[in-house]
DRENSE-60916 format. One record per residue (C-alpha): residue number from 1; residue in one letter; x, y, z. Coordinates in nm, 3 decimals, padded with zeros to 5 digits. Layout:
DRENSE-60916
+-----+--------+---------+---------+---------+
: num : residu :       x :       y :       z :
+-----+--------+---------+---------+---------+
: NUM :      a :       X :       Y :       Z :
...
+-----+--------+---------+---------+---------+
//
This chain:
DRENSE-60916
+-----+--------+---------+---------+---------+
: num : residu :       x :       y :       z :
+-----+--------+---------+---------+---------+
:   1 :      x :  01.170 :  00.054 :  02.734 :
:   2 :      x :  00.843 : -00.050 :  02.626 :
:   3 :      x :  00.765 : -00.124 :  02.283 :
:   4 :      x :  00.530 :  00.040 :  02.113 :
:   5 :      x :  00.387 : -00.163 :  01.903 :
:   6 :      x :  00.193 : -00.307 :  02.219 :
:   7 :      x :  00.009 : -00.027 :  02.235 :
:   8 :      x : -00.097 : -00.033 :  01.928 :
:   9 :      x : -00.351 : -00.326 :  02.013 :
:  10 :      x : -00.462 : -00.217 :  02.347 :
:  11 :      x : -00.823 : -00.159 :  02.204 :
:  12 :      x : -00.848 : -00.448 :  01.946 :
:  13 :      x : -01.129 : -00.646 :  01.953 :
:  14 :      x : -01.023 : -00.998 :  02.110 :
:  15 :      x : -01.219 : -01.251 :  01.851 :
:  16 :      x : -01.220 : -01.530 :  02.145 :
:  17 :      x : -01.390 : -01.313 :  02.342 :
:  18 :      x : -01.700 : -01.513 :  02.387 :
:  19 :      x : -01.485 : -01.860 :  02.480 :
:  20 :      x : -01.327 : -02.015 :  02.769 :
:  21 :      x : -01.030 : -02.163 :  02.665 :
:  22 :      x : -00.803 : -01.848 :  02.600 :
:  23 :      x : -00.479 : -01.939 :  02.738 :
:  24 :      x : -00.304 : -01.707 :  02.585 :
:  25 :      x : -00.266 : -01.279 :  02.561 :
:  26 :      x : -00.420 : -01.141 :  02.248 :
:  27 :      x : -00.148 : -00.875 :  02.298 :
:  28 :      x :  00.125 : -01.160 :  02.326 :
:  29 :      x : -00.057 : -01.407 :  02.030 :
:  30 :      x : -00.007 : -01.055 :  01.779 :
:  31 :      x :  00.343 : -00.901 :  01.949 :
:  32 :      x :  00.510 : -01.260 :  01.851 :
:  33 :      x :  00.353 : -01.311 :  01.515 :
:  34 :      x :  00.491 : -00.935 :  01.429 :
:  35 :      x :  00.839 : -00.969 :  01.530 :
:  36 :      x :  00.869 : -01.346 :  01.383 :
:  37 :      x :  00.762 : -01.210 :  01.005 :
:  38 :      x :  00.985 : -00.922 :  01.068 :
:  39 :      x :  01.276 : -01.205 :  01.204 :
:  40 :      x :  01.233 : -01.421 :  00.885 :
:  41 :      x :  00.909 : -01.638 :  00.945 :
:  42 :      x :  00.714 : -01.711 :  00.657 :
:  43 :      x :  00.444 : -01.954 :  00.803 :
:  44 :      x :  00.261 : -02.047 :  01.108 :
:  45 :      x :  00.476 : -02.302 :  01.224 :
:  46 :      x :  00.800 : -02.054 :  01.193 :
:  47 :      x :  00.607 : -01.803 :  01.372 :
:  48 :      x :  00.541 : -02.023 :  01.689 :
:  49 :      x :  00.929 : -02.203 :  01.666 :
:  50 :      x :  01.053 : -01.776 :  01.673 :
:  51 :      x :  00.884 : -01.738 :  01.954 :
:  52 :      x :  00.997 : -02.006 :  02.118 :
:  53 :      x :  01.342 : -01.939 :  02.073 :
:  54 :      x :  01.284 : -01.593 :  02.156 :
:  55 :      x :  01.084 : -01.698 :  02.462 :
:  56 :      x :  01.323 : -01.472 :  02.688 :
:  57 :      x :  01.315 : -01.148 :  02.474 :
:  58 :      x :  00.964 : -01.168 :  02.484 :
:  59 :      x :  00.902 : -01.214 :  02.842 :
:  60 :      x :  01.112 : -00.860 :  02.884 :
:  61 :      x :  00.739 : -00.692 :  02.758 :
:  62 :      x :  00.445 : -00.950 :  02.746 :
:  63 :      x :  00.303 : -01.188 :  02.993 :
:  64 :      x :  00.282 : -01.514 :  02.883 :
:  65 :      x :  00.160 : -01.668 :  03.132 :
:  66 :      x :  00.094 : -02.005 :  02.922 :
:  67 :      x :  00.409 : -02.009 :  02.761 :
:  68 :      x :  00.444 : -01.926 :  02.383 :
:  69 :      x :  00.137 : -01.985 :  02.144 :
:  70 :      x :  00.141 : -02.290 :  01.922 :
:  71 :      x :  00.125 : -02.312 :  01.561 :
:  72 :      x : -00.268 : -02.401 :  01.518 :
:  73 :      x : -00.341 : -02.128 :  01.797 :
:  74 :      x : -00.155 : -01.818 :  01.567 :
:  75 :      x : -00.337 : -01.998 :  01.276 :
:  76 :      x : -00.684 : -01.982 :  01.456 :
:  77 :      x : -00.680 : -01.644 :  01.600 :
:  78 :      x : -00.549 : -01.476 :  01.309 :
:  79 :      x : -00.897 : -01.666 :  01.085 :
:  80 :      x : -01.133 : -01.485 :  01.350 :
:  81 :      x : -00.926 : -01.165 :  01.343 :
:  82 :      x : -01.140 : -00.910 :  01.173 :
:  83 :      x : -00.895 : -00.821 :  00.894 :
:  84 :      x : -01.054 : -00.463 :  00.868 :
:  85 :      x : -01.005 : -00.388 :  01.271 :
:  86 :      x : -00.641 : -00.527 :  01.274 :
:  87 :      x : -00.560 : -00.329 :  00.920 :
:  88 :      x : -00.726 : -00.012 :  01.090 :
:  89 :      x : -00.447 : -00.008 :  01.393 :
:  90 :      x : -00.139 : -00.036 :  01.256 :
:  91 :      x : -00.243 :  00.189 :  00.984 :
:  92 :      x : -00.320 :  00.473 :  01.235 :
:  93 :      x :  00.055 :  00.350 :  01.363 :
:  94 :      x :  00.201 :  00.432 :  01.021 :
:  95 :      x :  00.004 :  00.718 :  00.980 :
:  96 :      x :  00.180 :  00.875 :  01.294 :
:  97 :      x :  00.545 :  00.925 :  01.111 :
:  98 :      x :  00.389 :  01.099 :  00.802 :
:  99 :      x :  00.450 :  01.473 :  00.885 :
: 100 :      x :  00.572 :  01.622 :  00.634 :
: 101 :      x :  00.479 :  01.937 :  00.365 :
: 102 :      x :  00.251 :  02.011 :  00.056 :
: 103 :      x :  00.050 :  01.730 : -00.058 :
: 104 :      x :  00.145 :  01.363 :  00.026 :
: 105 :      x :  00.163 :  01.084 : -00.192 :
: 106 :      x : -00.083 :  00.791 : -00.146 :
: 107 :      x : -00.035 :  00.482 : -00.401 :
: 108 :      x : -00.340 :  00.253 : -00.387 :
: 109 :      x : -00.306 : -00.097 : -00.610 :
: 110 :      x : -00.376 : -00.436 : -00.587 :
: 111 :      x : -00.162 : -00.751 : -00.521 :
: 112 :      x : -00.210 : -01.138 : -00.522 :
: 113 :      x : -00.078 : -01.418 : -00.345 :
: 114 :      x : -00.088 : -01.613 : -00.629 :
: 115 :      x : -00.089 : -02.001 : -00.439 :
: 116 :      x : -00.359 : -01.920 : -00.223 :
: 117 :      x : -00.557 : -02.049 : -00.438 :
: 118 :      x : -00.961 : -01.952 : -00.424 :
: 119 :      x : -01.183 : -02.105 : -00.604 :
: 120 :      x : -01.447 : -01.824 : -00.611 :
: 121 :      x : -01.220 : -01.560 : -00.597 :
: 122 :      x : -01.218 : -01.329 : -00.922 :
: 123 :      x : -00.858 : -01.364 : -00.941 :
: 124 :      x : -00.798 : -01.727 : -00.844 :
: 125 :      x : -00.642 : -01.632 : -00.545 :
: 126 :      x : -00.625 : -01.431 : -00.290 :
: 127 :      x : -00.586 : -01.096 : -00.359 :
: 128 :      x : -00.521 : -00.753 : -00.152 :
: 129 :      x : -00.541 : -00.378 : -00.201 :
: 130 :      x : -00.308 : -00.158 : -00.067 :
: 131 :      x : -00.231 :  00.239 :  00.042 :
: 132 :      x :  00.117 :  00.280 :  00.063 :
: 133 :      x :  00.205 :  00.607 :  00.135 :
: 134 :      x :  00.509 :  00.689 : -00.102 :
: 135 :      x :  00.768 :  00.991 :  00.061 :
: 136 :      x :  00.713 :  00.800 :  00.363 :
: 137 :      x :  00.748 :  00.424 :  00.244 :
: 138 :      x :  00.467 :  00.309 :  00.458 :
: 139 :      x :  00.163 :  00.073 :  00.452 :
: 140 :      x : -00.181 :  00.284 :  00.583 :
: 141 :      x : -00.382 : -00.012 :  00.505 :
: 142 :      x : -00.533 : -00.296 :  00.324 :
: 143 :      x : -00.854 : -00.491 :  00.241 :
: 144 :      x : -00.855 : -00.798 :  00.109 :
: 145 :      x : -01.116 : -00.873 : -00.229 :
: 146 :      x : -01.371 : -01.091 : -00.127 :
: 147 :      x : -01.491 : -01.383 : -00.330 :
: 148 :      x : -01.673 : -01.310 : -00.636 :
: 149 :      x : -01.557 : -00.942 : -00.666 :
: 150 :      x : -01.263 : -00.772 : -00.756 :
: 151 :      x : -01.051 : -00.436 : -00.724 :
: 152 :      x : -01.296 : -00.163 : -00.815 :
: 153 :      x : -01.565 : -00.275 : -00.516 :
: 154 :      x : -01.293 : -00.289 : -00.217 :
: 155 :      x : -01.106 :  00.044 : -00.305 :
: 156 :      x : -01.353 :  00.276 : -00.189 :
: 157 :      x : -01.422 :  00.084 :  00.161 :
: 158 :      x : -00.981 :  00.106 :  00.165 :
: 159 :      x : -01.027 :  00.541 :  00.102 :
: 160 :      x : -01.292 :  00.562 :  00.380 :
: 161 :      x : -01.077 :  00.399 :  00.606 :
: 162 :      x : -00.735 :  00.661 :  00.510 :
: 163 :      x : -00.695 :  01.016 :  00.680 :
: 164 :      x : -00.718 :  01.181 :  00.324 :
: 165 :      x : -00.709 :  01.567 :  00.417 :
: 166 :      x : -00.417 :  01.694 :  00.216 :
: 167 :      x : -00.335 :  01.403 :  00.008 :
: 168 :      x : -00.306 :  01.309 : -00.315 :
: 169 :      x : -00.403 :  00.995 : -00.401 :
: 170 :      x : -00.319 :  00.804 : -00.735 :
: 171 :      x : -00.466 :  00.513 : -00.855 :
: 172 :      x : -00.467 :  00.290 : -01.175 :
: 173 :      x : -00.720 :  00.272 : -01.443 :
: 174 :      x : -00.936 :  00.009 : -01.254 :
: 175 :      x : -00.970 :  00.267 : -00.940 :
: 176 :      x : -01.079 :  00.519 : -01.203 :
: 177 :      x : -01.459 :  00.564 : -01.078 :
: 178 :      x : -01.635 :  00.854 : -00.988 :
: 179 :      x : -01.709 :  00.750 : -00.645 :
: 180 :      x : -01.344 :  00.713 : -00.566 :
: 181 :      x : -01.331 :  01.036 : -00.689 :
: 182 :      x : -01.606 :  01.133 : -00.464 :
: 183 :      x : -01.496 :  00.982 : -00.156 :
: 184 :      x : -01.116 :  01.183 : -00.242 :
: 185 :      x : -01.259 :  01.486 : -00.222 :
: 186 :      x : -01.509 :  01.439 :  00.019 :
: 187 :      x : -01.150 :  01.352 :  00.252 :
: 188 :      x : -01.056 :  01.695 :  00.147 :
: 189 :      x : -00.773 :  01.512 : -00.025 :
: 190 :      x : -00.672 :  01.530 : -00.428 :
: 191 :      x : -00.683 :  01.247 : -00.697 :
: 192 :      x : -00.433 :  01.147 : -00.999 :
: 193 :      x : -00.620 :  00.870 : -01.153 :
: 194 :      x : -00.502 :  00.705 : -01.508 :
: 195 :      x : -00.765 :  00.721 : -01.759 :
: 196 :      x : -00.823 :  00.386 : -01.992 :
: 197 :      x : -01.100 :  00.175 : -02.208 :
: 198 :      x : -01.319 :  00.103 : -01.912 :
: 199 :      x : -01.383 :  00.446 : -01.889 :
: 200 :      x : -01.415 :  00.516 : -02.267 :
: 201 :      x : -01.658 :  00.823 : -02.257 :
: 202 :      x : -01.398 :  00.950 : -02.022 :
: 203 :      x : -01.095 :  00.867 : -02.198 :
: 204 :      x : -01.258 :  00.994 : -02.519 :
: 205 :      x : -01.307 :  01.331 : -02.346 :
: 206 :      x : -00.933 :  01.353 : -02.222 :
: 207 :      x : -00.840 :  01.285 : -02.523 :
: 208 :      x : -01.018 :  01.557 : -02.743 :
: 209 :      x : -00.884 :  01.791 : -02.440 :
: 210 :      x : -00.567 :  01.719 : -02.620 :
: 211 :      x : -00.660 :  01.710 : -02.976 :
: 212 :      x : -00.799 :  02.073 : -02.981 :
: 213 :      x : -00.536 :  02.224 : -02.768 :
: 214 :      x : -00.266 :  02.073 : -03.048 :
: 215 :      x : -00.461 :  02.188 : -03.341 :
: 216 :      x : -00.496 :  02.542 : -03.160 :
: 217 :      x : -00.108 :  02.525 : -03.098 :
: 218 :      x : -00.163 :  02.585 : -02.699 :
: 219 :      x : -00.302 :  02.943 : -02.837 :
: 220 :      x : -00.522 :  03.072 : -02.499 :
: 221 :      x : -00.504 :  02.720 : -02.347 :
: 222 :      x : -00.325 :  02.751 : -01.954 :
: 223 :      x : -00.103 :  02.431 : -01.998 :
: 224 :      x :  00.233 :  02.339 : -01.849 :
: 225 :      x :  00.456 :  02.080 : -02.028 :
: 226 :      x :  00.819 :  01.877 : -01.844 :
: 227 :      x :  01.032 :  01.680 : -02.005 :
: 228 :      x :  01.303 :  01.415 : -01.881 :
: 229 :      x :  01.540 :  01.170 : -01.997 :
: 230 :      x :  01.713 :  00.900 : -01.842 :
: 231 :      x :  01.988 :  00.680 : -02.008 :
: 232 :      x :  02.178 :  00.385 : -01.894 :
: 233 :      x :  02.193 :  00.030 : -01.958 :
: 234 :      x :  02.153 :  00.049 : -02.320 :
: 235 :      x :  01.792 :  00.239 : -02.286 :
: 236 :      x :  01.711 :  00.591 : -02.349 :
: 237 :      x :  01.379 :  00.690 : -02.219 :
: 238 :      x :  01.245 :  01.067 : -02.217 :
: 239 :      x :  00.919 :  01.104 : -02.086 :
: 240 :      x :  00.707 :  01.410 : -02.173 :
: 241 :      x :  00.449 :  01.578 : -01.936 :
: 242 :      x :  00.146 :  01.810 : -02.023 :
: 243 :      x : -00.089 :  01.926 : -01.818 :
: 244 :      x : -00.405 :  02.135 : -01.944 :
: 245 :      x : -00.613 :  02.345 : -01.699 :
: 246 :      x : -00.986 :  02.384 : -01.645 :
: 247 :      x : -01.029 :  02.147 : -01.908 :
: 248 :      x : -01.357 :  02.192 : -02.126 :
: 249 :      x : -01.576 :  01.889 : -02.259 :
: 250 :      x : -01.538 :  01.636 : -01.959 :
: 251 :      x : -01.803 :  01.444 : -01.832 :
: 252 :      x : -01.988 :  01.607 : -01.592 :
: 253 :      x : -02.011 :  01.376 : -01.295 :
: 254 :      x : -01.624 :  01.352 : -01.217 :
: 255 :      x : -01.604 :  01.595 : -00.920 :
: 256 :      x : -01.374 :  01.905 : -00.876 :
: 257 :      x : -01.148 :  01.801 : -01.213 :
: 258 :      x : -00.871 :  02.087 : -01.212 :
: 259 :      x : -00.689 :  01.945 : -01.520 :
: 260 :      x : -00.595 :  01.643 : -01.779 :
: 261 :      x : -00.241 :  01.453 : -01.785 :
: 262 :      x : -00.052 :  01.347 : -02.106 :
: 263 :      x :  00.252 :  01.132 : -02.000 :
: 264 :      x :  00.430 :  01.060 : -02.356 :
: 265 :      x :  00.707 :  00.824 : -02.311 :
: 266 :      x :  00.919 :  00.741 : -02.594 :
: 267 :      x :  01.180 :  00.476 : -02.531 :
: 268 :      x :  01.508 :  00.301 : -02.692 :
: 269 :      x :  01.655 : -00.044 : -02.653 :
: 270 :      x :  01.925 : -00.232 : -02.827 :
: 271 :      x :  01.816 :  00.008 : -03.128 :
: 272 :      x :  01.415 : -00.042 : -03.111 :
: 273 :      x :  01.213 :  00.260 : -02.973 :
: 274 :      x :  00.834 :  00.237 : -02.876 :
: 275 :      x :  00.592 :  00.509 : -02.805 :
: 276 :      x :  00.304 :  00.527 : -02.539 :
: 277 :      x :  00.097 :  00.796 : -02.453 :
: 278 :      x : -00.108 :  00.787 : -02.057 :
: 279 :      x : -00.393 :  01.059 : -01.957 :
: 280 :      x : -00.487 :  01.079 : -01.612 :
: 281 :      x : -00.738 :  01.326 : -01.465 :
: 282 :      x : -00.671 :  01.516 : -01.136 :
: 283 :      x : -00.851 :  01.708 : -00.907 :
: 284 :      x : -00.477 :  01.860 : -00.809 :
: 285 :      x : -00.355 :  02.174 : -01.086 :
: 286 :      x : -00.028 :  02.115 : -01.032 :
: 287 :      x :  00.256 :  02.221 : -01.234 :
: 288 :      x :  00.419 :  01.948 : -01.498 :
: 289 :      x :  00.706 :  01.866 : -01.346 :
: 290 :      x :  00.500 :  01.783 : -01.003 :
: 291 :      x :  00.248 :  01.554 : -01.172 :
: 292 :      x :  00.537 :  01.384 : -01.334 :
: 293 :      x :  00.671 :  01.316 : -00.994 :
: 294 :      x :  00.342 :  01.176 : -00.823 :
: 295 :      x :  00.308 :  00.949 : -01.123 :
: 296 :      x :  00.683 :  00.831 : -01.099 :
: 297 :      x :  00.619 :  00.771 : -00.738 :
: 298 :      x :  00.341 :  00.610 : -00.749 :
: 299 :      x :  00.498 :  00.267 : -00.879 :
: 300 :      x :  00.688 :  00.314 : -00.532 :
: 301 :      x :  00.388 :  00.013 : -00.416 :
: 302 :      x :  00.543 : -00.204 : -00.697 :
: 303 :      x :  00.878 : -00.191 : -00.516 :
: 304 :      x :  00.720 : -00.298 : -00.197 :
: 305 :      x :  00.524 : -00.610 : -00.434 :
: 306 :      x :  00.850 : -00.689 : -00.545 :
: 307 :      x :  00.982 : -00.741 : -00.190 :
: 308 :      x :  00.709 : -00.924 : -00.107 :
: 309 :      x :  00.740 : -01.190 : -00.329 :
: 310 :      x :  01.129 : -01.200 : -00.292 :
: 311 :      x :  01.219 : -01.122 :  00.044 :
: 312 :      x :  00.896 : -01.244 :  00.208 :
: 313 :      x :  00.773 : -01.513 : -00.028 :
: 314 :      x :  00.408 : -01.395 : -00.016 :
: 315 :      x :  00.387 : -01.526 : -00.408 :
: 316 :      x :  00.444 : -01.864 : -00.247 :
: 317 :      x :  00.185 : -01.844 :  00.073 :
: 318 :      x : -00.144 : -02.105 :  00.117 :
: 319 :      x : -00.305 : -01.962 :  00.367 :
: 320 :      x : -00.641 : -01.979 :  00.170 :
: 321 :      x : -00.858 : -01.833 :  00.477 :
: 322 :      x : -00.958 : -01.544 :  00.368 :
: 323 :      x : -00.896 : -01.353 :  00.756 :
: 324 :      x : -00.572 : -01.541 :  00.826 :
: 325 :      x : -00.495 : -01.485 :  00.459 :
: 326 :      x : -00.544 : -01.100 :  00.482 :
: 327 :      x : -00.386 : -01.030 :  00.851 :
: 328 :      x : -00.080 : -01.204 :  00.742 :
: 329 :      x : -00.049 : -01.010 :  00.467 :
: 330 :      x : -00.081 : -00.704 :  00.644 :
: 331 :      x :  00.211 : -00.803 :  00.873 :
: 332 :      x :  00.387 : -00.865 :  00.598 :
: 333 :      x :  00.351 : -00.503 :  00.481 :
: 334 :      x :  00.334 : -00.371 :  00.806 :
: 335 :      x :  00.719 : -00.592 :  00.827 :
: 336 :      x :  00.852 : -00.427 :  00.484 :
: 337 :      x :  00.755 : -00.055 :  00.620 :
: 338 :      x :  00.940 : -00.090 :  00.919 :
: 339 :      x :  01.237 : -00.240 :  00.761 :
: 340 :      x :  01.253 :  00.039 :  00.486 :
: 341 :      x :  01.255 :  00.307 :  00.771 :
: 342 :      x :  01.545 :  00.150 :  00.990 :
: 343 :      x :  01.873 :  00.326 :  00.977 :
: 344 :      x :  02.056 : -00.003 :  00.853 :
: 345 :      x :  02.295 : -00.105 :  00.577 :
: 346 :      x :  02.184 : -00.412 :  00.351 :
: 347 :      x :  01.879 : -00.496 :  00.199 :
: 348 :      x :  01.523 : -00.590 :  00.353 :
: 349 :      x :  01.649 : -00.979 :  00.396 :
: 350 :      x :  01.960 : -00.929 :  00.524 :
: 351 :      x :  01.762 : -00.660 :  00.750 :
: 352 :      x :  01.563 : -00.971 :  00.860 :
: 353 :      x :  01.808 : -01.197 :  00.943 :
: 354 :      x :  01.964 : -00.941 :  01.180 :
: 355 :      x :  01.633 : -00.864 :  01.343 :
: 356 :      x :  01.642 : -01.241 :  01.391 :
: 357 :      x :  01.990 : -01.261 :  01.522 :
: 358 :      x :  02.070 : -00.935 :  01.700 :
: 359 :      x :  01.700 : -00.837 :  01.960 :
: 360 :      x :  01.838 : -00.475 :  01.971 :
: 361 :      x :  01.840 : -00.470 :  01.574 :
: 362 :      x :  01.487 : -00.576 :  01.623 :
: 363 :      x :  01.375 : -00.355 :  01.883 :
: 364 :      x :  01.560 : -00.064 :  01.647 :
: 365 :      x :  01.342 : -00.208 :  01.412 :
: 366 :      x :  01.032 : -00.132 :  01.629 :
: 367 :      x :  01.118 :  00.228 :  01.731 :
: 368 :      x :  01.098 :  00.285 :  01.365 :
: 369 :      x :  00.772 :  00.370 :  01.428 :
: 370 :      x :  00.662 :  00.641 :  01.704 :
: 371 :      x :  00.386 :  00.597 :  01.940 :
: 372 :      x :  00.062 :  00.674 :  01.952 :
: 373 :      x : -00.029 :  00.953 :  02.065 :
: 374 :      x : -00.171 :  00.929 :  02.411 :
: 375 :      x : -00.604 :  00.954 :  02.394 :
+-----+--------+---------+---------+---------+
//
């Protein structure tokens, strides 16, 4: 059976193009180096000793007519890699298992790598945004922040990169801008974006939304309000969800806004309660309860984070070049999607370790995903 992950880089730019010492397969150099991080290899040198060991699994699909790559070869074809190119595949390969009905979820935040250290880098490291599409637990694509700029200038070359039409796409405060906005609709896709102090004429506005609507009592305001509560552990959290319609006074530059979100959450623990109150503004008039979920859902991405840095180690990774930096991290992600979609018991690094162990776990692993569609 072939896998298809290969064909997922039949039309990838080959960075060595222009030399004359490629010994080795661009499909076989990026086959390995996926299968390794999804087998439990961390670094360069653990993704050339997997494939060595492997060396027999492997030649049941690739070539390798040279053998298995070494270290320093992964290492330099991953720092000519164009990160953007190599993000752009596999996130058309994720994209393919997102059917599904009404609007879907797309989470879009940031992460570092906090020892890949950067001297110029805003963030002191290097540091990656993310789509992660949340019903479907699955990475549609990445761009790493180049030096000297942050977040808010890499988020809107991420959206023009994402098949938007019919999605609705949250984002924290930083990604609040109106040319996200912009770029959203212009995708023919929705936006749920939280509303802070770097947007204070905004969050002013959002604000008195609220403000008049209370001292009117809701009289001739179209609102919708939810409530839950969740107990356990000694906590006792109920959050609180109003939405107001066609809201009047916002700024007039933020495209298509269909209403304003108030997420009140009052919480309990070990006897001491605190109070926050969230706005968001959306594009999307959806009912209470249905905002409440996209916002729920979209801290989905901080579950895949949290993997990151415990099952994968990213936290701990010194790849400072800023390609090699960024296409490893998308394997990483690209790793974490298909081991969240596998039919398997155990968590993601047990899931690893019998990808490693067991090459029809692994090739399970890889039919995760379905092909691409045939051009």
């Amino acid at each position: 059976m072939p896998l298809p992950l290969i064909a997922v880089f039949h039309d990838l730019p080959d960075p060595r193009a222009t030399t004359a010492n490629s010994r080795h397969a661009l499909i076989d150099i990026l086959t390995i180096a996926v299968c390794a991080i999804i087998g439990g290899a961390n670094s360069w040198e653990q993704i050339a000793e997997y494939g060595r060991r492997k060396e027999p699994f492997f030649r049941r699909f690739l070539t390798l007519g040279n053998g298995i790559p070494s270290h320093d070869t992964f290492y330099r074809l991953f720092t000519r890699l164009r990160p953007a190119a190599f993000a752009e595949r596999f996130g058309a390969w994720m994209a393919a298992a997102c059917d599904g009905t009404g609007l879907t979820p797309i989470a879009i935040d940031g992460k570092s790598a906090r020892r890949a250290k950067r001297a110029d880098a805003a963030t002191g490291c290097l540091h990656v945004v993310s789509a992660w599409a949340v019903t479907n637990r699955l990475t549609l694509g990445q761009v790493v922040v180049p030096d000297g700029t942050n977040e808010i200038g890499v988020i809107p070359e991420l959206l023009r990169t994402l098949d938007l039409a019919g999605a609705i796409v949250t984002i924290d405060a930083a990604g609040c801008q109106t040319e996200n906005a912009r770029l959203i609709r212009e995708g023919e896709g929705h936006y749920l974006l939280a509303v802070k102090g770097n947007q204070p004429t905004l969050q002013a506005a959002v604000g008195a939304v609220f403000a008049r609507a209370d001292a009117a009592g809701y009289d001739g305001v179209r609102f919708d309000h939810h409530t839950t509560t969740e107990v356990g552990h000694g906590r006792r959290e109920e959050r609180s969800v109003s939405v107001i319609y066609d809201p009047v006074g916002l700024p007039p530059e933020w495209p298509d806004a269909a209403a304003v979100v108030s997420v009140l959450r009052e919480r309990t623990a070990n006897g001491v309660g605190t109070t926050t109150v969230h706005y968001y503004l959306s594009s999307h008039a959806g009912t209470a309860e249905a905002m409440g979920a996209f916002l729920r859902g979209h801290w989905g991405i901080e579950s895949m984070h949290w993997v990151l840095d415990v099952a994968f180690r990213e936290d701990e990774s010194r790849t400072t070049d800023l390609n090699a930096g960024a296409n490893l991290a998308m394997l990483r992600r690209v790793a974490v999607s298909l081991l969240k979609r596998v039919k398997a018991k155990g968590s993601i690094e047990t899931r690893r370790l019998m990808a490693a162990w067991d090459d029809d776990f692994l090739l399970k692993v890889l039919q995760a995903i379905p092909a691409l569609p045939s051009a």
